[in-house]
LOROMI-919555 format. One record per residue (C-alpha): residue in three letters; x, y, z. Coordinates in steps of 0.2 Angstrom, whole numbers, plus 2048, in hexadecimal, padded with zeros to 3 digits. Each point is the difference from the previous one (the first is absolute). Layout:
REM LOROMI-919555
ALAXYZ...
This chain:
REM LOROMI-919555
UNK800800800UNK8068117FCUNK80380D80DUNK7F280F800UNK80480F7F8UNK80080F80BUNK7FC80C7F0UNK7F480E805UNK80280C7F0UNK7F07FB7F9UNK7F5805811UNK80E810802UNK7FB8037ECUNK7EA801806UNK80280B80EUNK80B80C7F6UNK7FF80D7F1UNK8087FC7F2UNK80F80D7FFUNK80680C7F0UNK80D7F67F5UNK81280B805UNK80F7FB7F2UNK80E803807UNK8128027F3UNK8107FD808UNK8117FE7F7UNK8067F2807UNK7F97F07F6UNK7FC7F680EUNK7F480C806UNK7F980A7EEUNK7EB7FE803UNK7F87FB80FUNK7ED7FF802UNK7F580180BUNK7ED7FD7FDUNK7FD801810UNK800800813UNK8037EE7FFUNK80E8017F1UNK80F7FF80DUNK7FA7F0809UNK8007F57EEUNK80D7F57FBUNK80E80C7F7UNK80C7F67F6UNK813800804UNK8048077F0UNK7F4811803UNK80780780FUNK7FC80780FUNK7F080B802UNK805813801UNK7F380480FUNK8047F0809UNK8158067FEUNK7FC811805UNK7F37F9812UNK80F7F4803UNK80E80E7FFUNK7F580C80BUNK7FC7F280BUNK8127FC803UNK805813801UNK7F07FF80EUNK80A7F380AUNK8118067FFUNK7FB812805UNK7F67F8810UNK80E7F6803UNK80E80E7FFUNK7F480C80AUNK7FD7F380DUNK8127FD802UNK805813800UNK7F180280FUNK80A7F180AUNK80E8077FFUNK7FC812801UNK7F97FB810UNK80D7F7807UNK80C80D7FCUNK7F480C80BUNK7FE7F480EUNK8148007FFUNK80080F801UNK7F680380DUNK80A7F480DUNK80F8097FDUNK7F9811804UNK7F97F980FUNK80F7FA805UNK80A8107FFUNK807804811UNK7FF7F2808UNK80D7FD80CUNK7FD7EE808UNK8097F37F4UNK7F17F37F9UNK80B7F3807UNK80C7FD80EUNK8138037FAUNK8067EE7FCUNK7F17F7800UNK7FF7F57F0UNK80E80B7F7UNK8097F17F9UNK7F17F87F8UNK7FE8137F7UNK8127FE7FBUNK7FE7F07F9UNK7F08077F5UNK8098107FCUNK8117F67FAUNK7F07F47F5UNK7FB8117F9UNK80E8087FBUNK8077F17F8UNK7EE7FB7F6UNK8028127F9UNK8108007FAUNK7FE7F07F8UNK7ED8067F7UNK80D80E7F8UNK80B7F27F9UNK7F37F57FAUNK7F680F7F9UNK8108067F6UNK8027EE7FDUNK7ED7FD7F7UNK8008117F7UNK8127FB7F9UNK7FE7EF7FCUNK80E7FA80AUNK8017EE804UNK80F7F480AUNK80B8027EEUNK813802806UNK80180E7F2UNK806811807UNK7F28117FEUNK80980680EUNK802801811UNK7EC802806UNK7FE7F07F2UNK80F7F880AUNK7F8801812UNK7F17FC7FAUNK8067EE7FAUNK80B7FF80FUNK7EF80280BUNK7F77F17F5UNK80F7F5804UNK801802814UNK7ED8037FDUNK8007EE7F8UNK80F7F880DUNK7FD80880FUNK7F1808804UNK7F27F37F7UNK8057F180CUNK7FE80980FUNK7F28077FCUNK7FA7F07F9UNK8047F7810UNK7F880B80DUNK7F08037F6UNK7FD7EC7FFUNK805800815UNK7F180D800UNK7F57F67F4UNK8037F180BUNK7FA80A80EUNK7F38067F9UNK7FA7F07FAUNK8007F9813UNK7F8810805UNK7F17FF7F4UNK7FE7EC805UNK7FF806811UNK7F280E7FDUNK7F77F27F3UNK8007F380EUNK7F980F80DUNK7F28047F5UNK7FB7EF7FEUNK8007FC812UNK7F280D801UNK7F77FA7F2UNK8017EF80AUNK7F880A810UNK7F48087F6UNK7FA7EF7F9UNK8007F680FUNK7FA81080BUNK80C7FC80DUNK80180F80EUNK8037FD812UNK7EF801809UNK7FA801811UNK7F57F0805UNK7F180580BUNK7FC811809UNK80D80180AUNK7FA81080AUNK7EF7F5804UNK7FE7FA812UNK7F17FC80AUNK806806810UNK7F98127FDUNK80D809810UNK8117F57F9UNK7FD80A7EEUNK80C809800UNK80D7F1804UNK8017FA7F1UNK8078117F9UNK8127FF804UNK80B811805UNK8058087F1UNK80B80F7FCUNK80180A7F5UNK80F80B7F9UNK8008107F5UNK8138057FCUNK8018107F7UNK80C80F7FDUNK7FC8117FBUNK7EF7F97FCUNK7F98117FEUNK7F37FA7EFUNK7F87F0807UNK8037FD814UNK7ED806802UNK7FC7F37F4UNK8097F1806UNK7FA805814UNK7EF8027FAUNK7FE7EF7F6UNK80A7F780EUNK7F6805810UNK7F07FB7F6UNK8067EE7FFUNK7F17F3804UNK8097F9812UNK7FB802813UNK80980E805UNK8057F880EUNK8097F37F7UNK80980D7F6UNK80E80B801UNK80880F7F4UNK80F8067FEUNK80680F7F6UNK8137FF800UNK8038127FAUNK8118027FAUNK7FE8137F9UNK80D80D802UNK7F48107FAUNK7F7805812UNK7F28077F8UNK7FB7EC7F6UNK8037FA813UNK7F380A806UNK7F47FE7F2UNK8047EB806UNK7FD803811UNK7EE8097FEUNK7FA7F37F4UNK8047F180DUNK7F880D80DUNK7F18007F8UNK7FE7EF7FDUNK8057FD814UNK7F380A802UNK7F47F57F7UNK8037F180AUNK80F7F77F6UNK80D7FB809UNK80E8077F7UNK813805804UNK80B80F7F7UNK8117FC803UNK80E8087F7UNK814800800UNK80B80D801UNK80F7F87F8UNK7FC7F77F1UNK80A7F17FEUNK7FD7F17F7UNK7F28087F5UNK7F07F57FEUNK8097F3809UNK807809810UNK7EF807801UNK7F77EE802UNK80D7FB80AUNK7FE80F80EUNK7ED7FB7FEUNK8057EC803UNK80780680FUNK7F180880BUNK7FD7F780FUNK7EC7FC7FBUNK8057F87F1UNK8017ED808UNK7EF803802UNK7FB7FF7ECUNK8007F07F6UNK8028097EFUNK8078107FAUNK7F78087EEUNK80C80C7F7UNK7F780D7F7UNK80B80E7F5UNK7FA814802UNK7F67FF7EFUNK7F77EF802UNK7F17FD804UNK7F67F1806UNK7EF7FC7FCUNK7F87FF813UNK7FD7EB7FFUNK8147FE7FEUNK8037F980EUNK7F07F47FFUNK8087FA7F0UNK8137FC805UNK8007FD813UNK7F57EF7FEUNK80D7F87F5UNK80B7FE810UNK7F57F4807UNK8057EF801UNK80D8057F7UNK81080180CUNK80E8037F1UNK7F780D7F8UNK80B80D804UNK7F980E7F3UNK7EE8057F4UNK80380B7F4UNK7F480C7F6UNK8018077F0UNK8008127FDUNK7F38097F4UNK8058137F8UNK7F580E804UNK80A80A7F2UNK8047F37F1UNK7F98087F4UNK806812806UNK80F8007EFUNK8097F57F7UNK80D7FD80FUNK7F37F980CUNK7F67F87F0UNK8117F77FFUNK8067FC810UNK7ED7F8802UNK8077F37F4UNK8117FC807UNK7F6800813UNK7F07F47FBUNK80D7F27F7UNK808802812UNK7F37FB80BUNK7F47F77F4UNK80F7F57FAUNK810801808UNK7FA801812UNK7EF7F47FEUNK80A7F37F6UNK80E80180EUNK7F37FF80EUNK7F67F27F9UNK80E7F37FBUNK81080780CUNK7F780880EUNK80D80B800UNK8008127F7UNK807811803UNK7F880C80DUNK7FB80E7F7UNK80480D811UNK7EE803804UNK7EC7F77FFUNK8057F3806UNK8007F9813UNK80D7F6809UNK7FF7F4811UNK80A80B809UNK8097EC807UNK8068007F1UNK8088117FDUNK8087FB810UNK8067EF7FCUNK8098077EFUNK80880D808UNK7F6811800UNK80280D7F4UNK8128067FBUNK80780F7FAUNK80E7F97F7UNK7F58037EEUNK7F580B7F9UNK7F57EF7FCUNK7FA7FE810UNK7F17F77F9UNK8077F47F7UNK8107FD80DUNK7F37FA80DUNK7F77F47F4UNK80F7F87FBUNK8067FD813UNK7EE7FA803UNK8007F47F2UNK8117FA805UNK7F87FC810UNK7F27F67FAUNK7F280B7FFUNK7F27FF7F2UNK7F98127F9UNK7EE8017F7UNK7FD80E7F3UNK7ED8037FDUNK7FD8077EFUNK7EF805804UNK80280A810UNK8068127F7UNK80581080AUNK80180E7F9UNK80F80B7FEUNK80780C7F2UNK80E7FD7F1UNK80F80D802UNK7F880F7EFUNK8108077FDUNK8107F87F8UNK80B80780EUNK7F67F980EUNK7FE7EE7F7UNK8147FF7FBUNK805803811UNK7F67F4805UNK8047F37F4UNK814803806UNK7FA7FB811UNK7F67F17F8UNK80F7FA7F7UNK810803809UNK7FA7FB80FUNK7FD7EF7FBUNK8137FD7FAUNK805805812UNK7F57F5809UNK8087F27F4UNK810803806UNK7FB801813UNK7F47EE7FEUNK80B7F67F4UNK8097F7810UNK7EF7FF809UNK7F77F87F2UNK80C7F27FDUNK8027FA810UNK7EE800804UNK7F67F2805UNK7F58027F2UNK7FE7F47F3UNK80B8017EFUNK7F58077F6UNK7FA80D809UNK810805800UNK8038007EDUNK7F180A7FFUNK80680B80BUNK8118037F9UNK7FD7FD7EEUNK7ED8057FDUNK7FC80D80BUNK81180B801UNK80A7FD7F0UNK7F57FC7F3UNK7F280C806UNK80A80E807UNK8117FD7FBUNK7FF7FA7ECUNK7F080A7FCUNK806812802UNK8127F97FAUNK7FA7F97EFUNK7F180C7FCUNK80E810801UNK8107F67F8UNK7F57F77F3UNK7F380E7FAUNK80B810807UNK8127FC7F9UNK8037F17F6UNK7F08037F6UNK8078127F7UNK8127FA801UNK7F97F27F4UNK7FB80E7F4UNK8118057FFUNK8077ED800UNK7F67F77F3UNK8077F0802UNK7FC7FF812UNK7EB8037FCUNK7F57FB80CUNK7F27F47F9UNK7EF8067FCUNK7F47F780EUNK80C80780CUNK7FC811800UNK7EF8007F9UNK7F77F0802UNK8047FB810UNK80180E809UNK7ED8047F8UNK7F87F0807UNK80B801812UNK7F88147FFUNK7ED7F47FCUNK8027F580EUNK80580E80BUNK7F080A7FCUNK7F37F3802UNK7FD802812UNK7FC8117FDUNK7F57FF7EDUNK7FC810800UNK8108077FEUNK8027F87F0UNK7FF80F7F4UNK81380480BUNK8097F07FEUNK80C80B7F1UNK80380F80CUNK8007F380FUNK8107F47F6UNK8088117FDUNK800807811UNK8067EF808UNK80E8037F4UNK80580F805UNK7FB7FE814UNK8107F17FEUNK80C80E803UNK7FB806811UNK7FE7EE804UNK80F7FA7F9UNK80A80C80AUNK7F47FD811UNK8067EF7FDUNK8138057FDUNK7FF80C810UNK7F87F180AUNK80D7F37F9UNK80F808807UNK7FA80B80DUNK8018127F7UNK7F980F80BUNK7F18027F7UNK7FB7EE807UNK7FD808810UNK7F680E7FAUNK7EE800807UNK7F58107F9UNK7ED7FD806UNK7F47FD7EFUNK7F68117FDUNK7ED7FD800UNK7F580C7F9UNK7F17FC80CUNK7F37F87F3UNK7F77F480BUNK7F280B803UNK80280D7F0UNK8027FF7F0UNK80B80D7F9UNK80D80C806UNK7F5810803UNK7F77F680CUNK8137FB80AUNK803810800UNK7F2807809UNK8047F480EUNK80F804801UNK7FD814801UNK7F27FA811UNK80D7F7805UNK80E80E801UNK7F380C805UNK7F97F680EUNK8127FC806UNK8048147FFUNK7F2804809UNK8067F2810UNK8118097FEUNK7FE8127FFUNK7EE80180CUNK7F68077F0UNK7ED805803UNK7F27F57F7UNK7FE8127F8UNK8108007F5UNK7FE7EF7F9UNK7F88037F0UNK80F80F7FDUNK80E7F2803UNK7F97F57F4UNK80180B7F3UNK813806804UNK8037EC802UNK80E7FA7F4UNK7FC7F97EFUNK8057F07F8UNK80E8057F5UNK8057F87F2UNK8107F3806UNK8118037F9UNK8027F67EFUNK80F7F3803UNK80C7FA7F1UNK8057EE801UNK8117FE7F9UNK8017EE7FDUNK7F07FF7F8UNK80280E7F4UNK8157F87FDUNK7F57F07FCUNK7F18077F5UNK81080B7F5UNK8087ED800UNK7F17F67FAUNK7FC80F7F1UNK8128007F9UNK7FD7EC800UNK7EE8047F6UNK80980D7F3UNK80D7F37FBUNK7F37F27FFUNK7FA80C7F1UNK80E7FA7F6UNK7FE7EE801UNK7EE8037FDUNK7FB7F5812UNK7ED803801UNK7FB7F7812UNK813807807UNK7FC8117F9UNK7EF802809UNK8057F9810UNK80E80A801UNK7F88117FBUNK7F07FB80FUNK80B7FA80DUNK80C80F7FDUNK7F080E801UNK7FB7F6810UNK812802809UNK8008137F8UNK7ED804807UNK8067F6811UNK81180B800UNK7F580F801UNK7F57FC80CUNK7F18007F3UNK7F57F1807UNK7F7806810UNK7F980980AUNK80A810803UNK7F680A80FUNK8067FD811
């Protein structure tokens, strides 16, 4: 059977006028006479020997003119308005006088990038020089440019194309092992979403008969709030926590308020006030010296007499806030359950959706908990603790140690003591509290420094521990191999060698080219599995591949700092919050902040009730925050274009486009163009 014929001439020719017959003389034989009878003239079958209709070449010529004007006038926009935003950064960064980093810190990685940079330049010259002149490996003298550029193909050739070859397939290999890993993590979870396996709680187990012994079955808990210059959000975290479903008599809260600005320490203290007031039983306590940071301030709160009176101990950071059933929900797992040392919850994001930063951390932070820590949970029992929502049996903080100030990890140093000692942790992926994602790039890079370096030093301190544990051997391997190297340790490693140097040197080094599934198809479906917890982030998984790429640097050097006990390793800076728990944009932060510094100016200076309204409005403004420049970052994005500009000459499609979108990303990173930008 034939196929149909999709010809609509003949119902085109009813429901149209026949046209005026147009003759139209050209010179050129191939086009002398066209006709056209009609409307439906151009859509008949033209032989090949007639030509090309002269109105269907003009529309096609138009039409093309159409797409490359758009197109040039699209690009001209982009880059017009880059070029303002550029400028724009570096008027506001005029007169400052506080270096954007600390002298030293991660100056030889920027070396290394600069020394990459200069050298990538000089050698697009040469092969520019090279291409426009014809040059090739011939030994014959064109002179003395000719004959360094034919010395450069031969230690190109000798030298530079097996190391390069040699460390990109060490970084492949890694890679590979990496990818398995994340593979085998999302089909764990698929395998819990199957089978619906989630710890439960059998029974009621807050249902007695005995109406007077009640309030037996509720074991003594305490609860924790650590915070530090928490000026945005410690109303919010006090508020949410004194509203927990719990007998009060059964409950105890503590504020461990480590704050050096008097007046956010008696913004602190009136909040706890006026929830004493109200019945709670709540306890401001705050240290003078500050040692130790998070974990000097847990372990002075360990220390208070009326602590061996509490079974558990729930650790709430300053900007989370738990639903009121919390401890309804995680308390009960400790029943009957005497090595249970640790339950979990997972956080939820008031402000995901605030800009692309948050939109993209969302997606880094739902693989983390929906996978990493729920597979972990489920089939080890052991997992990281994530520093806060989560509640510990106090026997078994004490049995591990306590908390110690010798990292800026406490969180994960205690877990790894506890799991050395035999103590089993739950995560519970449907428990959520909620907290906020760091909205601007300063706050989240100095948080993912601490993230990443401090890892590296609790592996040098609990390396010894971990092999002469009691535990059994694979515990152990997974310990060493799973959970430090390859997951903090080979990840930043390989995603900044592979995808930050090697990949433009290889530009420069055609025989040492990377294949093509390793830098577009793998890392496109390792970028799929990664946004699947989160499916609504899909429309980001470009930007989110590209901003991983380029967040490899700060981790890369977290991870060099941590490795061998650099400064920075050490360097704690509290995560700025913008308050967003209750509100849901930046005017509305603000006008808490100006009540707040207005109320504490009036518990200061005495000011009547009468002059309130007049301080408000002579209240500082939010001002716009002082741009910063990130030198490695903009060294790299230079890098990663000269790579793009000399994959032009080999005509390298897939290498041209990642390289050109991976160097814009480093560029708009560098300046400090991805969020927000109020403080």
């Amino acid at each position: 059977m034939a196929p149909p014929r999709l010809d609509f001439s003949e119902i085109w020719g009813k429901n149209s006028k026949e046209g005026t017959p147009v003759v139209v003389k050209m010179e050129t034989p191939n086009y002398s006479v066209v006709e056209i009878n009609g409307p439906d003239s151009a859509f008949q079958p033209v032989e090949k020997n007639r030509g090309k209709n002269a109105k269907q070449v003009t529309w096609v010529l138009l039409l093309k003119a159409h797409r490359a004007v758009g197109c040039v006038t699209w690009l001209a926009t982009f880059f017009w308005t880059l070029l303002g935003a550029i400028k724009k950064r570096l008027i506001f960064r005029q007169g400052v006088t506080v270096a954007t980093e600390k002298l030293g810190k991660g100056k030889l990685v920027l070396r290394i990038i600069r020394i990459f940079l200069v050298t990538s330049l000089a050698i697009l010259g040469f092969e520019i020089i090279a291409y426009f002149n014809g040059w090739n490996a011939s030994l014959e003298l064109q002179g003395f440019v000719h004959m360094v550029y034919v010395s450069w193909l031969r230690f190109r050739v000798d030298y530079m194309a097996p190391g390069i070859l040699i460390l990109s397939k060490f970084c492949v290999v890694l890679f590979l092992i990496q990818s398995v890993d994340r593979l085998m993590l999302c089909l764990g979870c698929f395998w819990i979403k199957i089978k619906k396996i989630k710890p439960r709680i059998n029974g009621d187990p807050f249902k007695i008969g005995d109406v007077e012994a009640s309030d037996s079955v509720y074991p003594m808990v305490l609860v924790q709030i650590p915070m530090c210059n928490e000026r945005e959000v410690y109303d919010q975290s006090i508020s949410a926590v004194c509203q927990l479903d719990w007998p009060r008599d059964r409950l105890l809260i503590q504020v461990l308020d480590d704050s050096d600005d008097e007046t956010i320490q008696s913004l602190i203290k009136a909040e706890v006030g006026k929830w004493k007031q109200k019945g709670i039983n709540i306890i401001y306590r705050h240290r003078v010296v500050r040692t130790g940071y998070k974990a000097g301030n847990l372990k002075s709160a360990m220390s208070c007499d009326y602590v061996k009176d509490y079974e558990f101990v729930a650790i709430f950071d300053a900007d989370f806030q738990p639903y009121p059933d919390f401890l309804k929900l995680t308390v009960p797992h400790f029943k009957d359950n005497p090595e249970l040392g640790l339950v979990q919850a997972r956080w939820a994001f008031v402000n995901k959706d605030e800009n692309l930063l948050t939109r993209l951390q969302n997606i880094n932070l739902c693989f983390h908990f929906e996978v990493e820590q729920q597979v972990n949970g489920v089939f080890l029992n052991f997992f990281g603790f994530n520093g806060t929502a989560g509640i510990w049996r106090i026997k078994t903080l004490e049995e591990s140690g306590g908390w110690l100030e010798r990292t800026t990890v406490e969180d994960m140093d205690i877990a790894v003591r506890a799991h050395l000692n035999g103590w089993k942790f739950i995560f519970l992926n449907d428990v959520k509290v909620l907290c906020e994602v760091p909205e601007s790039y300063e706050a989240y890079r100095k948080q993912q420094h601490r993230w990443h370096s401090g890892p590296m030093q609790l592996f040098r301190l609990c390396l010894p521990a971990i092999i002469t544990s009691k535990i059994a051997f694979w515990k152990k391997a997974n310990l060493i191999l799973l959970f430090f190297l390859l997951r903090k340790l080979i990840l930043p490693f390989y995603s900044f060698t592979l995808f930050c140097i090697i990949l433009p040197l290889t530009m420069f080094v055609p025989e040492a080219e990377l294949p093509l599934w390793v830098i577009c198809y793998i890392p496109v479906l390792m970028s799929f599995l990664n946004i699947l917890p989160s499916p609504k982030s899909f429309p980001f998984i470009v930007p989110y591949l590209l901003f991983e790429n380029t967040m490899s640097v700060t981790k890369f050097n977290a991870m060099v700092s941590g490795l061998f006990q650099l400064g920075s390793s050490y360097e704690w800076i509290v995560t700025k919050k913008a308050g967003r728990s209750s509100e849901s944009d930046l005017l509305a932060a603000a006008e808490r902040d100006t009540k707040a510094t207005t109320n504490q100016a009036l518990i200061h200076r005495g000011v009547s009730e009468g002059d309130l309204n007049r301080l408000i409005e002579t209240a500082p403004k939010p001002v716009k925050k002082v741009n910063k420049i990130y030198r490695k970052e903009l060294a790299l994005a230079f890098l990663l274009l000269t790579a793009a500009l000399r994959t032009l000459l080999s005509a390298q499609g897939v290498h041209f486009y990642f390289l050109l979108f991976q160097g814009v990303t480093f560029l708009l990173v560098g300046l400090d163009l991805i969020g927000e930008q109020m403080s």
